[in-house]
ROKOLZA-735275 format. One record per residue (C-alpha): residue number from 1; x, y, z; residue in three letters. Coordinates in nm, 4 decimals. Each point is the difference from the previous one (the first is absolute). Example, Ala and Ser with C-alpha at 12.3 -4.5 7.8 and 13.67 -1.06 7.14 Angstrom:
REM residues 2
bapa n: 1; x: 1.2300; y: -0.4500; z: 0.7800; res: ala
bapa n: 2; x: 0.1370; y: 0.3440; z: -0.0660; res: ser
REM end
This chain:
REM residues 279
bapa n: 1; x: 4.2014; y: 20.9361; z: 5.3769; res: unk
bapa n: 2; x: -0.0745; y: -0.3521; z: -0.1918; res: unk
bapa n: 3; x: -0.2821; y: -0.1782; z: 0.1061; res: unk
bapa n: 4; x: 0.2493; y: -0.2979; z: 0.1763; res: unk
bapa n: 5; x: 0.1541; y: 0.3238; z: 0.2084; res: unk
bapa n: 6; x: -0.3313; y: 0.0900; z: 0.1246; res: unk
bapa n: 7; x: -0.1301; y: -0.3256; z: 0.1056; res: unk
bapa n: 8; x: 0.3143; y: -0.0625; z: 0.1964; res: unk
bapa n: 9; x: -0.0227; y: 0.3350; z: 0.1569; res: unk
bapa n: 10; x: -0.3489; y: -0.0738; z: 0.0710; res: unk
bapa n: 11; x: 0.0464; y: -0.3297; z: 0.1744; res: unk
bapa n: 12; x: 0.3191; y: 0.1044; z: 0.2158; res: unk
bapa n: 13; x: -0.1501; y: 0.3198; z: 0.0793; res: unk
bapa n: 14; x: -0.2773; y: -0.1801; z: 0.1747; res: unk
bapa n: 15; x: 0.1973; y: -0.1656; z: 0.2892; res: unk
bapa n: 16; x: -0.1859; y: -0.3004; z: -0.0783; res: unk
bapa n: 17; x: 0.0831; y: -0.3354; z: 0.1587; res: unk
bapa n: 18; x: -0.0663; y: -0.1385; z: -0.4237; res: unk
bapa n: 19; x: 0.2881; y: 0.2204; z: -0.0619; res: unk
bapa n: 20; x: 0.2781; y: -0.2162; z: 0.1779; res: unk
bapa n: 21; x: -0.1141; y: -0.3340; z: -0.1387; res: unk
bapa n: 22; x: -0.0184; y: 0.1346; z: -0.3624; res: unk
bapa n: 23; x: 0.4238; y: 0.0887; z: 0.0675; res: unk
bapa n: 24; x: 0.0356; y: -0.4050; z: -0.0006; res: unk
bapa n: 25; x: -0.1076; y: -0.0340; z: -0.4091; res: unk
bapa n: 26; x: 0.1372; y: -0.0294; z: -0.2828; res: unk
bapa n: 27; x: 0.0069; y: 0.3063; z: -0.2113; res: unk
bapa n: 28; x: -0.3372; y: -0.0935; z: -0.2144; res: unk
bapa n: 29; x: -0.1991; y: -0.1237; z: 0.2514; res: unk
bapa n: 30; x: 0.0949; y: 0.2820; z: 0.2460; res: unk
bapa n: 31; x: -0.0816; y: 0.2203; z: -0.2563; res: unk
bapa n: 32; x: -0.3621; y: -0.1165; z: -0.0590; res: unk
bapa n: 33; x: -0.0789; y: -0.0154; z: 0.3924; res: unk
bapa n: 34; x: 0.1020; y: 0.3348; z: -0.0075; res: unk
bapa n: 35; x: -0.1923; y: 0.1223; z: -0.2776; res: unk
bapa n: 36; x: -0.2997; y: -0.2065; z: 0.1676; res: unk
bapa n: 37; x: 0.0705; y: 0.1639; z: 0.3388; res: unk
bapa n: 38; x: -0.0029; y: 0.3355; z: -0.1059; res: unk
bapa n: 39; x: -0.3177; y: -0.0423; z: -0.1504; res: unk
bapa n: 40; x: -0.1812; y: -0.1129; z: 0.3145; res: unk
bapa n: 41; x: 0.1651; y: 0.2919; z: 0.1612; res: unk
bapa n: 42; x: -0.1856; y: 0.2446; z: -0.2403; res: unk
bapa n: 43; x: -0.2992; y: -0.1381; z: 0.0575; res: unk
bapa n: 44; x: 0.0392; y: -0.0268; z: 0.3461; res: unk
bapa n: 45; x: 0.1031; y: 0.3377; z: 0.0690; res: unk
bapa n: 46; x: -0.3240; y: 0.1016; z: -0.1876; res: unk
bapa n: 47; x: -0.2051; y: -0.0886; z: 0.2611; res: unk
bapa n: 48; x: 0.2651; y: 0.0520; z: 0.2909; res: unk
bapa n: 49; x: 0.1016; y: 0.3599; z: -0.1243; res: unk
bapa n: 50; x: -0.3297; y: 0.1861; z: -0.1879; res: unk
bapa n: 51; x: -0.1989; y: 0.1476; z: 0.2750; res: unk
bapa n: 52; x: -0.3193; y: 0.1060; z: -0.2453; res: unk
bapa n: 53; x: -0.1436; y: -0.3520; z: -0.0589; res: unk
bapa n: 54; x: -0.1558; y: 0.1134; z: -0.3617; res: unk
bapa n: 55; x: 0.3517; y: 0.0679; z: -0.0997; res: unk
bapa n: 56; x: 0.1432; y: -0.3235; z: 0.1032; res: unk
bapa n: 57; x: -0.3015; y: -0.1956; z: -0.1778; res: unk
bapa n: 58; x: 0.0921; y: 0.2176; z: -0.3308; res: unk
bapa n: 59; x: 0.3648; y: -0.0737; z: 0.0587; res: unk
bapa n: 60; x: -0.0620; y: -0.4233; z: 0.0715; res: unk
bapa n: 61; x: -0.2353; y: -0.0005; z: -0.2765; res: unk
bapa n: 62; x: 0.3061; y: 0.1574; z: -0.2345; res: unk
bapa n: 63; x: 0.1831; y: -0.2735; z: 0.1303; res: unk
bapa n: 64; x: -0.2535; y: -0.2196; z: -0.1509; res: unk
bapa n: 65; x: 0.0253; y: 0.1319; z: -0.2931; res: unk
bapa n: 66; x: 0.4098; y: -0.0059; z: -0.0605; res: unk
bapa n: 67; x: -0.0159; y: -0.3789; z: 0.0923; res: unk
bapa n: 68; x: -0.2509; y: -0.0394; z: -0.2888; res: unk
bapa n: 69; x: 0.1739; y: 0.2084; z: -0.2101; res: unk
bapa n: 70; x: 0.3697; y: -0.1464; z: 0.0954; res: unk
bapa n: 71; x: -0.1549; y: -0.3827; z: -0.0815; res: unk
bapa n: 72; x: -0.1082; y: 0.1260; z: -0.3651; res: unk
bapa n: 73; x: 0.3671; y: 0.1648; z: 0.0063; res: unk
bapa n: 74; x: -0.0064; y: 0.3697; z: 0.0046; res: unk
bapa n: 75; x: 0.1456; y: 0.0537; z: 0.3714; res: unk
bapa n: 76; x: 0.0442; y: 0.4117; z: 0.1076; res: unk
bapa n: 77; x: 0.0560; y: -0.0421; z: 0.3808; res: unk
bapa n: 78; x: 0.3839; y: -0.1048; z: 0.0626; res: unk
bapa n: 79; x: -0.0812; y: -0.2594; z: 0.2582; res: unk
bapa n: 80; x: -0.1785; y: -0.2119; z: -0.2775; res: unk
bapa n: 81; x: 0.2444; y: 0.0957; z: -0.2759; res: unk
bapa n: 82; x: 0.2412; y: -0.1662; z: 0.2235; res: unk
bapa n: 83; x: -0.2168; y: -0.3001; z: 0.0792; res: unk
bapa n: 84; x: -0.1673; y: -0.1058; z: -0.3133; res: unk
bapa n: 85; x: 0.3454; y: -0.1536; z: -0.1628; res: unk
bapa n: 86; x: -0.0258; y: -0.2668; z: 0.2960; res: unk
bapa n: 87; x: -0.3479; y: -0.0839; z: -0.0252; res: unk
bapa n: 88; x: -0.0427; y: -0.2567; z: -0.2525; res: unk
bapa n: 89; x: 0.4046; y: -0.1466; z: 0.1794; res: unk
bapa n: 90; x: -0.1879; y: -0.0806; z: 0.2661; res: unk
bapa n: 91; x: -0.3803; y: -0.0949; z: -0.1070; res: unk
bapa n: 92; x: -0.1685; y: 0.3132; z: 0.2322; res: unk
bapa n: 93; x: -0.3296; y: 0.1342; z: -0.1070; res: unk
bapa n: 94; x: -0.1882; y: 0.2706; z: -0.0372; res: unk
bapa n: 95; x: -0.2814; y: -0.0916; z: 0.2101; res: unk
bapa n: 96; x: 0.2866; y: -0.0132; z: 0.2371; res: unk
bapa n: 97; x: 0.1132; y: 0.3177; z: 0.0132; res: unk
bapa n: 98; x: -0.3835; y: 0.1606; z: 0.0015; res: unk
bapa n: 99; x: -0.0622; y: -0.2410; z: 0.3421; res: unk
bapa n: 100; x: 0.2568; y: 0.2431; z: 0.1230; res: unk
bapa n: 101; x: -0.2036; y: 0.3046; z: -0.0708; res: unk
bapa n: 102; x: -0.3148; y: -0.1516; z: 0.1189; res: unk
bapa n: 103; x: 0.1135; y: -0.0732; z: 0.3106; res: unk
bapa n: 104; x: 0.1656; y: 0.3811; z: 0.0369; res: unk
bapa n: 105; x: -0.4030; y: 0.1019; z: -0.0863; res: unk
bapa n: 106; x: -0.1386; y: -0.2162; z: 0.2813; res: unk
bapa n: 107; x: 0.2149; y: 0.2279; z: 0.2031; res: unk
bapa n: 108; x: -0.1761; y: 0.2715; z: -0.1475; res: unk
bapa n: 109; x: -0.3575; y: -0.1627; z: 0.0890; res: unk
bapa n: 110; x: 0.0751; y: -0.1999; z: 0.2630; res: unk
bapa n: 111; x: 0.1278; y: 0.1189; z: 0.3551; res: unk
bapa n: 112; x: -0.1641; y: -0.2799; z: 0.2129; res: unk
bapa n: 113; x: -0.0429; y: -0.4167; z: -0.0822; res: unk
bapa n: 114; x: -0.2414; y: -0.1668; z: 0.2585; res: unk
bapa n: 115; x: 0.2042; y: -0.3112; z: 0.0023; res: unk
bapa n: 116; x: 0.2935; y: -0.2084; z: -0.1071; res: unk
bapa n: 117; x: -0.1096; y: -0.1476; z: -0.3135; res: unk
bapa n: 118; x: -0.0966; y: 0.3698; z: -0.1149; res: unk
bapa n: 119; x: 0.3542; y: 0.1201; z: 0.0932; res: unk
bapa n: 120; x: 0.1550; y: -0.3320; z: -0.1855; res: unk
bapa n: 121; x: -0.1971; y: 0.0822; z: -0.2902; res: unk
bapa n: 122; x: 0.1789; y: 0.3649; z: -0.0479; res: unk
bapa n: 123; x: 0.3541; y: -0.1629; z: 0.0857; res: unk
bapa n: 124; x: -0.0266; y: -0.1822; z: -0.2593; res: unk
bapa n: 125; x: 0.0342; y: 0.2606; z: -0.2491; res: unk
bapa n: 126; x: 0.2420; y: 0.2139; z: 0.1467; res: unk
bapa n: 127; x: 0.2061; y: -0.2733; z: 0.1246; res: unk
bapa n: 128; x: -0.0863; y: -0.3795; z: -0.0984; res: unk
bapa n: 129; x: 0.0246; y: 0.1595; z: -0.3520; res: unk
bapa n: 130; x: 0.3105; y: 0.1484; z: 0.0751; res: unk
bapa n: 131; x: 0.1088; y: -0.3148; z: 0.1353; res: unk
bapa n: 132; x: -0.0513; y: -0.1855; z: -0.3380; res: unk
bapa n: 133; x: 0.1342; y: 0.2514; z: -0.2389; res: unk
bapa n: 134; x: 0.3257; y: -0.0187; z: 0.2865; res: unk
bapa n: 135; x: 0.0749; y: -0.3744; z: -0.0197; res: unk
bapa n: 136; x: -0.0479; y: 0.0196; z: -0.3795; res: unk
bapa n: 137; x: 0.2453; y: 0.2359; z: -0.0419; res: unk
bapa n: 138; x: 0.2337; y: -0.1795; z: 0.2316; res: unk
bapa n: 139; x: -0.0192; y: -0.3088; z: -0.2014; res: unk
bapa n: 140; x: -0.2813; y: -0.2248; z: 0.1477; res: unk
bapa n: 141; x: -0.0066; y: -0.3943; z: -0.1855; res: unk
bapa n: 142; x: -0.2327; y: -0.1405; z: 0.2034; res: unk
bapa n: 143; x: -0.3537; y: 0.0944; z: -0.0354; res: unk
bapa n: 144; x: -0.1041; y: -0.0679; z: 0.4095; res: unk
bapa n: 145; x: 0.2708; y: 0.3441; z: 0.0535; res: unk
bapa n: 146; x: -0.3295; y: 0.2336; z: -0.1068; res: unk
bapa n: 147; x: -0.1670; y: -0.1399; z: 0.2855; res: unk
bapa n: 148; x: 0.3082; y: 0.0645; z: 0.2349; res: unk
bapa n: 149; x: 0.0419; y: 0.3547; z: -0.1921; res: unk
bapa n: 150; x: -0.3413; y: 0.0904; z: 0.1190; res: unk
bapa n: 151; x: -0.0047; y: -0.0717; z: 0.3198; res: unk
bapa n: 152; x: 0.3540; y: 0.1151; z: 0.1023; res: unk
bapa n: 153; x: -0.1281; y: 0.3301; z: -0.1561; res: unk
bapa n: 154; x: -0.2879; y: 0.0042; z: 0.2537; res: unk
bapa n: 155; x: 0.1798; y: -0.0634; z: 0.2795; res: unk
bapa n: 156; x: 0.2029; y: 0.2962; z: -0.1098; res: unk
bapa n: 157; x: -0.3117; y: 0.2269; z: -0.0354; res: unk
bapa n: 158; x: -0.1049; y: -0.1234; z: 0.3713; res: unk
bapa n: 159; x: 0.3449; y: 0.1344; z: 0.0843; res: unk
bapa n: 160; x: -0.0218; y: 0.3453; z: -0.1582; res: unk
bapa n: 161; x: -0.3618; y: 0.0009; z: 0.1328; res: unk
bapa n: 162; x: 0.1212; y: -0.0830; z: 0.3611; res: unk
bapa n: 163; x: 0.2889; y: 0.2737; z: -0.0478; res: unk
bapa n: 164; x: -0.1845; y: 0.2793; z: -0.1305; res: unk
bapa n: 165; x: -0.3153; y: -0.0102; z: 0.2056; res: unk
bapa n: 166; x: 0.0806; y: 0.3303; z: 0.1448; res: unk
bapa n: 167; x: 0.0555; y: 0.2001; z: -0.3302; res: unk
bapa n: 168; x: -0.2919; y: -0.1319; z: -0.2128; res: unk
bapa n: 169; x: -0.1387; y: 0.0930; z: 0.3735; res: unk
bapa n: 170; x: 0.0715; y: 0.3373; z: -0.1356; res: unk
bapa n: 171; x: -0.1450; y: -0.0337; z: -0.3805; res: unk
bapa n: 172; x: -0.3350; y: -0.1141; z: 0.1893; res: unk
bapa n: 173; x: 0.0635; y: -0.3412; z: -0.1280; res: unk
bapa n: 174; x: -0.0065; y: -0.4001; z: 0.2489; res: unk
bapa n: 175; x: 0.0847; y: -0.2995; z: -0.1665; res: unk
bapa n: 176; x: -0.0486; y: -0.1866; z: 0.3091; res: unk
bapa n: 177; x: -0.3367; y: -0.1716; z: -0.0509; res: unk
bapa n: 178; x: -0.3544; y: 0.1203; z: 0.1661; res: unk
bapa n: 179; x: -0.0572; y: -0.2971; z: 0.1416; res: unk
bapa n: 180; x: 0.3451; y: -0.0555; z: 0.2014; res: unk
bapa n: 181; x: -0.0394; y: 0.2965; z: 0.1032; res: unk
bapa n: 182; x: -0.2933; y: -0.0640; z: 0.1992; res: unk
bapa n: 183; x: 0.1525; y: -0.3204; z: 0.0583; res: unk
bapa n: 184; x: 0.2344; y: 0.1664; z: 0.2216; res: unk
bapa n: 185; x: -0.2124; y: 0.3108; z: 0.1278; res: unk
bapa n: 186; x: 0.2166; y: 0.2278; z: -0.2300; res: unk
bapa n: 187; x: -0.1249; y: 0.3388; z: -0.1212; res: unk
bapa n: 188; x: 0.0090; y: 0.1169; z: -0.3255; res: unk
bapa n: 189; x: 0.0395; y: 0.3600; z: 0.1518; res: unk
bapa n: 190; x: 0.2525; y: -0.0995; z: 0.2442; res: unk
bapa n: 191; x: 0.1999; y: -0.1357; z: -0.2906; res: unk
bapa n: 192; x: -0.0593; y: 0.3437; z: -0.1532; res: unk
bapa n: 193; x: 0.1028; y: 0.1866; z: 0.2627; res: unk
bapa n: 194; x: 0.2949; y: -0.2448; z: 0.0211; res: unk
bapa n: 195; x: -0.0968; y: -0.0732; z: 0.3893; res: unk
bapa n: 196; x: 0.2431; y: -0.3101; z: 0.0880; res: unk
bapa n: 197; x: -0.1448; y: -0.2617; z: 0.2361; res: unk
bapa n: 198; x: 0.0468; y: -0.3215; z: 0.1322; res: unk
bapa n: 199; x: -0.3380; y: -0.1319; z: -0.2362; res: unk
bapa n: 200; x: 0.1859; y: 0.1498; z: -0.2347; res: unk
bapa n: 201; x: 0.3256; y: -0.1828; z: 0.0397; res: unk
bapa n: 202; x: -0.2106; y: -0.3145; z: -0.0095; res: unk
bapa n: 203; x: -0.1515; y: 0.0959; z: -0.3012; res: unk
bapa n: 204; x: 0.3262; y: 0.0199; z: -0.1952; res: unk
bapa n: 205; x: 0.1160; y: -0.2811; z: 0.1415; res: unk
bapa n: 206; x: -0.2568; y: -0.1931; z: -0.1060; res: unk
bapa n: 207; x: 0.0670; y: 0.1728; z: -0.3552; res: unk
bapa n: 208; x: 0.4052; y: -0.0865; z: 0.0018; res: unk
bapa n: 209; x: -0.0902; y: -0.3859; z: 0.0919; res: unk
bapa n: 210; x: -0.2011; y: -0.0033; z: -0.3708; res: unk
bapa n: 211; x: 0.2788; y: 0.1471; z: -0.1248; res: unk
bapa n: 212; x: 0.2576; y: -0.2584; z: 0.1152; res: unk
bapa n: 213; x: -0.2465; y: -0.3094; z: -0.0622; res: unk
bapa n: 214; x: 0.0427; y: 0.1389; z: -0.3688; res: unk
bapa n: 215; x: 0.3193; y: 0.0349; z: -0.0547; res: unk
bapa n: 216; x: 0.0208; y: -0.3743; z: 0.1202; res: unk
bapa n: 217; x: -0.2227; y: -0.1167; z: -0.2313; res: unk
bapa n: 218; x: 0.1071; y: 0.2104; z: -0.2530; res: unk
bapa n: 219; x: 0.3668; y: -0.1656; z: 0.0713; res: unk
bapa n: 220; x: -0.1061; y: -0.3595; z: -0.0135; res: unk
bapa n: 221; x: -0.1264; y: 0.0528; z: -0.3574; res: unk
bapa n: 222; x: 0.2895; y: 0.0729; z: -0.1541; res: unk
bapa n: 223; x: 0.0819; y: -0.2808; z: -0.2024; res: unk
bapa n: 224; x: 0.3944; y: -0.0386; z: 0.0397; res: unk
bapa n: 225; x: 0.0410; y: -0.0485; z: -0.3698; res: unk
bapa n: 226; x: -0.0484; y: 0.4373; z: 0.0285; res: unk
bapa n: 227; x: 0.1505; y: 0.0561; z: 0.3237; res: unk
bapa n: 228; x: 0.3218; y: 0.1586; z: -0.1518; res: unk
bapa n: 229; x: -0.1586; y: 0.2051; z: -0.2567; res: unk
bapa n: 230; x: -0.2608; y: 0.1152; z: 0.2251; res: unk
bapa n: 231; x: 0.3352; y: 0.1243; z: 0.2676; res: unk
bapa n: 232; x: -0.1597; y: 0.4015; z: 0.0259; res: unk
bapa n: 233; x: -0.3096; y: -0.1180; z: 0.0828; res: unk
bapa n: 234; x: 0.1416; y: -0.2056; z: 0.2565; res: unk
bapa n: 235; x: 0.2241; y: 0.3545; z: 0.1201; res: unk
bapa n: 236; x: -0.3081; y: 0.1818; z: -0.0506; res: unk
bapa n: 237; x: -0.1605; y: -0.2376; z: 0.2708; res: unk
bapa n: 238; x: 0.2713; y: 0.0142; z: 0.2023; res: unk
bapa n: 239; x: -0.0078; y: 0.4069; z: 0.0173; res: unk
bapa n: 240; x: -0.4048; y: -0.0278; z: 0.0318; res: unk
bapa n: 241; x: 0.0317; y: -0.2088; z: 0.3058; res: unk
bapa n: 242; x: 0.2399; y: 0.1316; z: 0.1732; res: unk
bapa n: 243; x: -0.1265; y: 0.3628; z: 0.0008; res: unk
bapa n: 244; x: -0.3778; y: -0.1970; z: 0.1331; res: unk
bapa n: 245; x: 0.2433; y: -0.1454; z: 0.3053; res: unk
bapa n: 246; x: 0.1565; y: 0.3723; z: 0.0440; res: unk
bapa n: 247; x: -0.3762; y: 0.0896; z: 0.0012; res: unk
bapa n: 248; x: -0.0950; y: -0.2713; z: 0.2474; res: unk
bapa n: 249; x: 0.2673; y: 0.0965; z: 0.2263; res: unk
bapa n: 250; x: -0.0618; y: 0.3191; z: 0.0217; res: unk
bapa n: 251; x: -0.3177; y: -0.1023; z: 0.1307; res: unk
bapa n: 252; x: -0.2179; y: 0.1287; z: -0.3276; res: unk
bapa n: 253; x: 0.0877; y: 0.3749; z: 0.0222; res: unk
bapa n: 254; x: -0.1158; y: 0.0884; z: -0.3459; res: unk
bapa n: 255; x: -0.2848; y: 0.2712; z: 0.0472; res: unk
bapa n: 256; x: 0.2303; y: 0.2524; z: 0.0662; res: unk
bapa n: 257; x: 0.3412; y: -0.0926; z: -0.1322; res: unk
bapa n: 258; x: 0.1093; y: -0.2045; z: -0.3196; res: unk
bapa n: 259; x: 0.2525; y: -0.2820; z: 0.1337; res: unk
bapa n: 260; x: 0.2602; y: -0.1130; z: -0.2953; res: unk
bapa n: 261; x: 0.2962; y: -0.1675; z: -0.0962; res: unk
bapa n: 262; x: 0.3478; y: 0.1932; z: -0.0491; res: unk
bapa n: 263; x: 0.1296; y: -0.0474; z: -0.3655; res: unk
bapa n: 264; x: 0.2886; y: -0.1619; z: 0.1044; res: unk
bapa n: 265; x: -0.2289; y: -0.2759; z: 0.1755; res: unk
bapa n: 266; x: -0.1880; y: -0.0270; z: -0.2846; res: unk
bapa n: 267; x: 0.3074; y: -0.0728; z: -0.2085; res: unk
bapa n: 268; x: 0.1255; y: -0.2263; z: 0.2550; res: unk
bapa n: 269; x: -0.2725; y: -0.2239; z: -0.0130; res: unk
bapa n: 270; x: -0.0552; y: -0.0482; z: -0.3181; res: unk
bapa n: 271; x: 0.3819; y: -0.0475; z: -0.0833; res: unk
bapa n: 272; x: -0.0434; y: -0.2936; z: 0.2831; res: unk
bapa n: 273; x: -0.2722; y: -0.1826; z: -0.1956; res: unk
bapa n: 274; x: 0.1748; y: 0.0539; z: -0.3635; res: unk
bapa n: 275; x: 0.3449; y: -0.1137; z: 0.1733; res: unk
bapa n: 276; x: -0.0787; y: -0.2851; z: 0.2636; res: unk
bapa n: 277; x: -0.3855; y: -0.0485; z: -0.1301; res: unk
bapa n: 278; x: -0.1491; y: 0.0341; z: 0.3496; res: unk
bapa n: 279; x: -0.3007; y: 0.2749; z: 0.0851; res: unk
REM end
């Protein structure tokens, strides 16, 4: 298996919502997003898939040490063989790629943030940095699309957070902040023990509001000059906020049951905001 084969199997394998924007590309740029995706899917699944926390910090910490190593060109792993040749295309960094990691350890360290800010602070590396390295790769011009880039990735990560409450439930893990919690007399053990309740349902709505005051913002800096190279972003919004609707409709039912979108939904809207531009 070439390196190219096992990104691609990587990404599709994933089901990922990234996955049906990246089909919209041109050959070269979908096959650095690709590359790029499959590497935050390693990383990821690090923290998502290693039960013995010493082994995951040896495992990140290798990770650490491959991006190094990849930047002063001697890449082993197959994800970065297939990524470096698309680095210096599209200007990304290594500093970059190790945010990534460092934001996989705070998930390692971290299993709690007392408020929004602190929470902000790690979606920024797993996702705002994402973000950036995204729109690059899609061919960003205008230097106000980082600033879009970054906050369309944390209204993303709001999303997943909102989505998977109930299985990082599971891996002992809320990234819903202290203090909203106790905002809305939610807790922590009842979240544990995935106990659904009408404070609850408040809560999240309160959470899914953030969310969709971000992707407005997020939308309204997008300078138009990048509108149509930054088209899977815009399908990758569409997806996100959708499935946060499907969420909100079904009334928040996410500590015992993962609500998604079918693949053929997926594919359907982001083939409506390629062909008629609309999210």
């Amino acid at each position: 298996m070439t390196p190219e084969q096992y990104v691609q199997q990587k990404a599709a394998a994933s089901g990922s919502s990234f996955y049906y924007a990246f089909l919209f590309l041109p050959p070269p740029r979908r096959a650095a997003i690709t590359a790029f995706y499959a590497f935050c899917r390693e990383v990821d699944d690090v923290v998502d898939e290693v039960t013995d926390p010493g082994v995951a910090r040896t495992k990140l910490a290798w990770w650490q040490s491959e991006v190094a190593k990849s930047f002063a060109g001697q890449p082993s792993h197959p994800v970065m063989q297939a990524l470096m040749p698309h680095v210096s295309v599209y200007g990304l960094t290594q500093e970059q790629l190790q945010a990534v990691v460092r934001g996989c350890q705070m998930d390692l360290e971290q299993t709690r943030y007392l408020d929004y800010a602190g929470l902000q602070r790690y979606c920024h590396l797993v996702a705002g940095v994402v973000g950036e390295v995204s729109a690059r790769i899609f061919g960003q011009a205008q230097p106000q699309t980082t600033d879009y880039a970054h906050k369309l990735g944390l209204a993303f990560q709001l999303t997943n957070i909102i989505r998977d409450v109930g299985e990082d439930a599971m891996r002992g893990r809320i990234y819903l902040p202290v203090n909203e919690l106790q905002q809305f007399d939610v807790k922590a053990h009842e979240i544990l023990q995935r106990k659904h309740s009408d404070r609850f349902v408040a809560l999240m709505r309160f959470q899914a509001q953030r969310a969709h005051a971000l992707y407005d913002e997020a939308l309204a800096l997008l300078p138009a000059e990048d509108r149509r190279a930054q088209k899977p972003g815009l399908m990758m919004a569409s997806i996100y906020r959708t499935l946060l609707r499907e969420i909100e409709a079904e009334d928040f039912q996410v500590l015992n049951q993962r609500i998604s979108l079918t693949p053929l939904r997926k594919l359907w809207l982001a083939w409506k905001v390629q062909a008629l531009g609309r999210l």
